[in-house]
N, C-alpha and C positions, 0 to 999 in steps of 0.2 A: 584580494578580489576573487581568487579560486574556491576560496572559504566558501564566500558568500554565494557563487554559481553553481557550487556542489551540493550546498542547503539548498538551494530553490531546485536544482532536479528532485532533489529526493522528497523535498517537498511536494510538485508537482506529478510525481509518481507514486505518493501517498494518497494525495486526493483523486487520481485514475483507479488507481484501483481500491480505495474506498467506497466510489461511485459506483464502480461495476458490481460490487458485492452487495450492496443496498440495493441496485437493479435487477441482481439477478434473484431478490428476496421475493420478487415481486411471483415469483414459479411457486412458491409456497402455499398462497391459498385456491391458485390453479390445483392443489391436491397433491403436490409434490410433498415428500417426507423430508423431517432434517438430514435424515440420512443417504438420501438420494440428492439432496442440495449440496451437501458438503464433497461428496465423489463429483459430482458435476462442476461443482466451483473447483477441487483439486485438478481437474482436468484444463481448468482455462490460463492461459499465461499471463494474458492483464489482472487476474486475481492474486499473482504472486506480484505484483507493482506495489503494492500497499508493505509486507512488509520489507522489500527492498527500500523502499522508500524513505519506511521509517528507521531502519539502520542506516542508511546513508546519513540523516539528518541528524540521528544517533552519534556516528562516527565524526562528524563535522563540528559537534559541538565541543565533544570531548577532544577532539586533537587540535581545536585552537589553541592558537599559543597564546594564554595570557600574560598581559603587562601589569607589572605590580610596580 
């Protein structure tokens, strides 16, 4: 049952900060550069949720114990 509640955080902190990064795309045709979007996104801490997320969900797969 831990398995399973450590995929769904990582899951649900994959899709937070996938959303924020799609959201914050939205400063782009405001005139913002990639290169001023991406120092701005490394500044925000829900933009690192995505890939904690996905290594969590990562790490949960791989260290199930399979039954053969």
């Amino acid at each position: 049952m831990g398995y399973i509640l450590l995929f769904l955080i990582g899951f649900g902190l994959s899709v937070t900060g996938g959303v924020t990064l799609i959201a914050y795309m939205n400063f782009l045709p405001a005139g913002v550069s990639w290169t001023e979007y991406f120092l701005f996104v490394s500044g925000r801490l829900e933009c690192y949720f995505l890939p904690v997320g996905l290594f969590l969900m990562t790490f949960v797969v791989y260290s199930f114990p399979h039954r053969s």
